[in-house]
C-alpha positions in Angstrom: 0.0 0.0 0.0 1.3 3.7 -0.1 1.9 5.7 2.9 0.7 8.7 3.3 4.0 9.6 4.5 4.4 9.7 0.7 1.7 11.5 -0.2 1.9 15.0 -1.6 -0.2 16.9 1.1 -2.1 18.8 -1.9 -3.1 15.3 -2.7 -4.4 14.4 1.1 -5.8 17.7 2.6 -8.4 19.6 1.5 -8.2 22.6 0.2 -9.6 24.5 3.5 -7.0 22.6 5.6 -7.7 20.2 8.6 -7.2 21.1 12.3 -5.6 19.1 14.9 -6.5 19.4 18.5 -4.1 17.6 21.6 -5.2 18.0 25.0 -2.9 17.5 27.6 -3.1 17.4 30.9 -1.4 21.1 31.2 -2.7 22.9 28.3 -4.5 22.2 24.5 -1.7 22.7 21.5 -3.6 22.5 17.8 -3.6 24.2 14.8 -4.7 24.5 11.0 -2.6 22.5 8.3 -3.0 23.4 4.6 -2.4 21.7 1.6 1.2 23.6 1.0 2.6 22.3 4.4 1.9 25.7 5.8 1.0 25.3 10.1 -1.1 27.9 11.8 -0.4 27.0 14.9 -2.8 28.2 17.9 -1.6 29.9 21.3 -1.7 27.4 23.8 -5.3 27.0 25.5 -4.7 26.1 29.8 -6.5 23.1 30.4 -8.3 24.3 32.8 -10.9 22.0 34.3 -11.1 23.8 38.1 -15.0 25.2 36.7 -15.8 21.4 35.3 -15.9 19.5 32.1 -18.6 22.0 30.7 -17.0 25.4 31.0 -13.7 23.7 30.1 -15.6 22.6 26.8 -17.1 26.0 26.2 -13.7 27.3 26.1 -12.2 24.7 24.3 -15.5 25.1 21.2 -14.1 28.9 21.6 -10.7 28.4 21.1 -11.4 26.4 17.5 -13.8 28.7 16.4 -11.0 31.1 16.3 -9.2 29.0 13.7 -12.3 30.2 11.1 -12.6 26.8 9.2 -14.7 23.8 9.4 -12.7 21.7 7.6 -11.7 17.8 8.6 -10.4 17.7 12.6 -9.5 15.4 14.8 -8.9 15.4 18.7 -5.8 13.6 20.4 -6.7 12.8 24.3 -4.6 10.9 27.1 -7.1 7.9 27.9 -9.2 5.2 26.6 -12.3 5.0 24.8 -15.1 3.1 25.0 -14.9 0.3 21.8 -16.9 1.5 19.4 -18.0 5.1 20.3 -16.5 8.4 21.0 -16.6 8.3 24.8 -13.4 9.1 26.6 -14.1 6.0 29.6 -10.7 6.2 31.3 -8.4 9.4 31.6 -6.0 9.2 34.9 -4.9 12.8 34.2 -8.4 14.1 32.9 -10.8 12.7 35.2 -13.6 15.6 34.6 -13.7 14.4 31.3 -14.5 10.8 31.8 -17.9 10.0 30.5 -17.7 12.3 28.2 -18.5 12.1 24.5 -16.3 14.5 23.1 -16.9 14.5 19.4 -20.8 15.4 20.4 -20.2 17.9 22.7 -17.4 19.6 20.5 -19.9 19.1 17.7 -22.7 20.4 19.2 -20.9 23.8 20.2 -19.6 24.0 16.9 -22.6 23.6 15.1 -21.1 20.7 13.5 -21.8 17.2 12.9 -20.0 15.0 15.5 -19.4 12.3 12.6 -16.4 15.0 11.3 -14.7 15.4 14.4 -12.5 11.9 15.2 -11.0 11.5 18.4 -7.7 9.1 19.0 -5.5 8.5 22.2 -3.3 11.6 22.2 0.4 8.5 22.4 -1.0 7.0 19.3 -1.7 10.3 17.8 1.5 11.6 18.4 3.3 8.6 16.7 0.8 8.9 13.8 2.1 12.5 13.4 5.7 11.3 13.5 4.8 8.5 10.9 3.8 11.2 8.6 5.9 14.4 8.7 8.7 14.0 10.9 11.6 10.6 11.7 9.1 8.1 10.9 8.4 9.4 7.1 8.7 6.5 5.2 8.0 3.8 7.4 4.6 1.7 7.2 5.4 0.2 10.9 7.1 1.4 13.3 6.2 2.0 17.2 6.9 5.7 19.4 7.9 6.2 22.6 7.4 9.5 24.3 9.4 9.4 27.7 7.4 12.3 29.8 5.9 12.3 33.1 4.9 8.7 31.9 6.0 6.8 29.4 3.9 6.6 26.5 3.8 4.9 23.3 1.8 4.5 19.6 2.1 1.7 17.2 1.6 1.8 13.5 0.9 -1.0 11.5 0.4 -0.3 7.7 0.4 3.2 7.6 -2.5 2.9 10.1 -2.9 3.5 14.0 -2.9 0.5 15.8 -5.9 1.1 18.5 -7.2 -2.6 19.2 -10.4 -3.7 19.8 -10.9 -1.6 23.3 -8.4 1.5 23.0 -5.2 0.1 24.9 -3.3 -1.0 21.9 0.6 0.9 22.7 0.2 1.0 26.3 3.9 0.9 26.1 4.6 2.4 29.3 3.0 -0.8 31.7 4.9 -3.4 30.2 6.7 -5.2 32.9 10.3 -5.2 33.3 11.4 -6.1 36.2 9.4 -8.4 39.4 10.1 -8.4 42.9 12.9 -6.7 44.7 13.5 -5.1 41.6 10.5 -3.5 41.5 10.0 -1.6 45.0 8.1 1.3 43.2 4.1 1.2 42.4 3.2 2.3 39.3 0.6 4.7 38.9 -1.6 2.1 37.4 -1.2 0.3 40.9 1.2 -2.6 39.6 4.8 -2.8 39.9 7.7 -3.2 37.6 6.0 -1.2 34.5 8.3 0.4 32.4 7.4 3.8 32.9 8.9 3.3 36.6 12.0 2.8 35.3 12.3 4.6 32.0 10.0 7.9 32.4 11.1 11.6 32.9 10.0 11.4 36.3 11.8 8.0 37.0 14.5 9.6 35.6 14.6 12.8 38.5 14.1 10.2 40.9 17.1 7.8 40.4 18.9 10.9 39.1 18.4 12.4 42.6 19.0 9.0 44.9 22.8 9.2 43.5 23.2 12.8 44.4 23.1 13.8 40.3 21.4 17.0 38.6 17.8 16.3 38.6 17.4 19.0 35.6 17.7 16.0 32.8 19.3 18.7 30.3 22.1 19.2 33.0 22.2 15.2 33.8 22.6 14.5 29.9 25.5 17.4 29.6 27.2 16.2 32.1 27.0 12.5 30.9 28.2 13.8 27.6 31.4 15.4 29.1 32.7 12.3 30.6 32.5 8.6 31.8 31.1 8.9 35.3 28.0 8.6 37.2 26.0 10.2 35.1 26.2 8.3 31.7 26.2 5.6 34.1 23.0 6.1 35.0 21.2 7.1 31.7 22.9 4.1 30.4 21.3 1.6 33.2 17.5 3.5 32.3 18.3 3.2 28.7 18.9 -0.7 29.3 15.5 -0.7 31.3 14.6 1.1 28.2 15.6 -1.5 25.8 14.2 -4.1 27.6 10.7 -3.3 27.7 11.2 -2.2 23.7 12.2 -5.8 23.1 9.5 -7.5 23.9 7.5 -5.0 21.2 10.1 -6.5 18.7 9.8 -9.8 19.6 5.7 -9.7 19.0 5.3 -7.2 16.3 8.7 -8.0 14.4 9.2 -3.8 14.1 12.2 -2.6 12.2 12.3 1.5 13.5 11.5 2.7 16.8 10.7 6.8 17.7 11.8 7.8 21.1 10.5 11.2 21.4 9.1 13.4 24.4 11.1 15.5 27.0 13.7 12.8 28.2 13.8 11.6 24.5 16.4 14.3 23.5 19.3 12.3 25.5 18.5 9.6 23.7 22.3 10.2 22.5 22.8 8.9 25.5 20.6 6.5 26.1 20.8 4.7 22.8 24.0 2.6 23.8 22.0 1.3 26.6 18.8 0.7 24.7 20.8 -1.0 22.4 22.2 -3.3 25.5 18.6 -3.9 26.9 17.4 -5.2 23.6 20.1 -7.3 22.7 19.3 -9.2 26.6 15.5 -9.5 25.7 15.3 -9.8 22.3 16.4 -13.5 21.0 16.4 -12.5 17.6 19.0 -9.7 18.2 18.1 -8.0 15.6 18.5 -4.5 15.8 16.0 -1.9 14.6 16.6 1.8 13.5 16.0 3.7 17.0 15.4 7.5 15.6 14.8 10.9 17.8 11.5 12.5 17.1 11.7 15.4 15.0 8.2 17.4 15.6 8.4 18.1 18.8 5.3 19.3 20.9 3.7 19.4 17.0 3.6 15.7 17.1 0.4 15.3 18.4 -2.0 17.8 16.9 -0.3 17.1 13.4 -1.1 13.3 14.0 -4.9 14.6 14.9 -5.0 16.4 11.7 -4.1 13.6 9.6 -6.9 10.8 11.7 -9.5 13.9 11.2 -8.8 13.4 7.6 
């Protein structure tokens, strides 16, 4: 099949554009894509949900009426959705907004149909973005990996987002790596030994700060860049964390490039020796794929929303 990774934009997006919508858990990014390549790209919106899910909405509707088009959209959130329908049924950092229909209640204060506005798990999103304009371009399967507060990841297959039959498809962050003693912190999820407690931003300040290093990750990948010492010790250790829990992706789906993006991604410099480590323990095959930095950014996401919209 082609990609549209390959496909002129002139060819894919109609001549009006199509908008892109992420909400996060700190603030809304979007924007209006036209044909040319050309990004109008919003102010950030506050996700503010202090007044509830309705005012929050109200503001939201206001904030994409200001883009003056009703072309093709799509809405990247953090959470699950019901199989089958449009309602957001699990969100750990948007609770207000569980229950919630989104594409109907965006619709209906747009004065649109709620049939043109598609909404997608913001991870998946992202790495649809990626797959489209930024490292990915090209490649028909690949997974992402944003290392954030969490760790969060998006599988394509075929040029397609991989969503599975209930929503969780790319939960990458809650594989488990490690058991027992080796896993003395609870995941938010309430299990232990998930990836992201090892291999997040957060995990990251943590272990950063329990051996006395520079909890400012820009500083801690600096300084591991300077010289062999504690701290490209320990960004080498995460990354082998890291590449553990991407091996077992490459063991099932057989995936031949990898996206780290996300905050923490840009030491993947330094990480990617240890990735590289963790993978060839795991992975039987020992097969190596392309692991590629991200290249869009905070962009990732509403970019990806603009293309499922379409």
């Amino acid at each position: 099949m082609t990609s549209a990774s390959s496909t002129p934009l002139q060819d894919m997006i109609p001549e009006c554009g199509a908008i892109g919508i992420d909400i996060g858990g700190t603030s809304v990014k979007g924007g209006l894509l036209l044909p040319d390549g050309t990004r109008h790209v919003s102010v950030p919106l506050p996700t503010n949900l202090d007044s509830g899910a309705g005012v929050f909405l109200d503001d939201l509707a206001h904030w994409i009426g200001a883009l003056g088009c009703t072309c093709p959209m799509g809405v990247g959130v953090p959470g699950v959705f019901a199989p089958g329908s449009r309602k957001l049924t699990d969100s750990p950092n948007l609770k207000t907004l569980e229950g919630c229909d989104l594409a109907q209640e965006l619709g209906q204060r747009l004065g649109r149909e709620a049939a043109s506005i598609r909404v997608g798990n913001d991870a998946n999103l992202a790495a649809f973005g990626e797959q489209w304009l930024g490292a990915g371009r090209g490649h028909d399967d690949m997974v992402m990996v944003t290392l954030g507060t969490g760790v969060g990841g998006g599988i394509i297959l075929n040029g397609r987002v991989f969503e599975g039959p209930a929503g969780r498809g790319g939960e990458v962050g809650h594989i488990r790596i490690h058991e027992g003693e080796l896993a003395p912190i609870a995941c938010g999820c309430g299990n232990h030994g998930c990836l992201e407690t090892f291999a997040s931003a957060s995990a990251a300040q943590r272990l950063a700060r329990n051996a006395s290093l520079p909890t400012d990750l820009s500083q801690l990948a600096d300084a591991a860049r300077q010289s062999a010492g504690p701290a490209r010790d320990l960004l080498e250790t995460i990354g082998m964390d890291l590449g553990r829990g991407l091996a077992q992706i490459l063991i099932l789906l057989d995936m031949e490039t990898i996206i780290i993006g996300g905050g923490f991604g840009a030491a993947l410099d330094m990480l990617k020796p240890g990735i590289q480590e963790g993978i060839r323990e795991r992975d039987f095959t020992a097969r190596m794929p392309q692991i590629l930095e991200a290249e869009l950014g905070s962009d990732a996401g509403w970019l990806g929303a603009a293309r499922y919209g379409l």
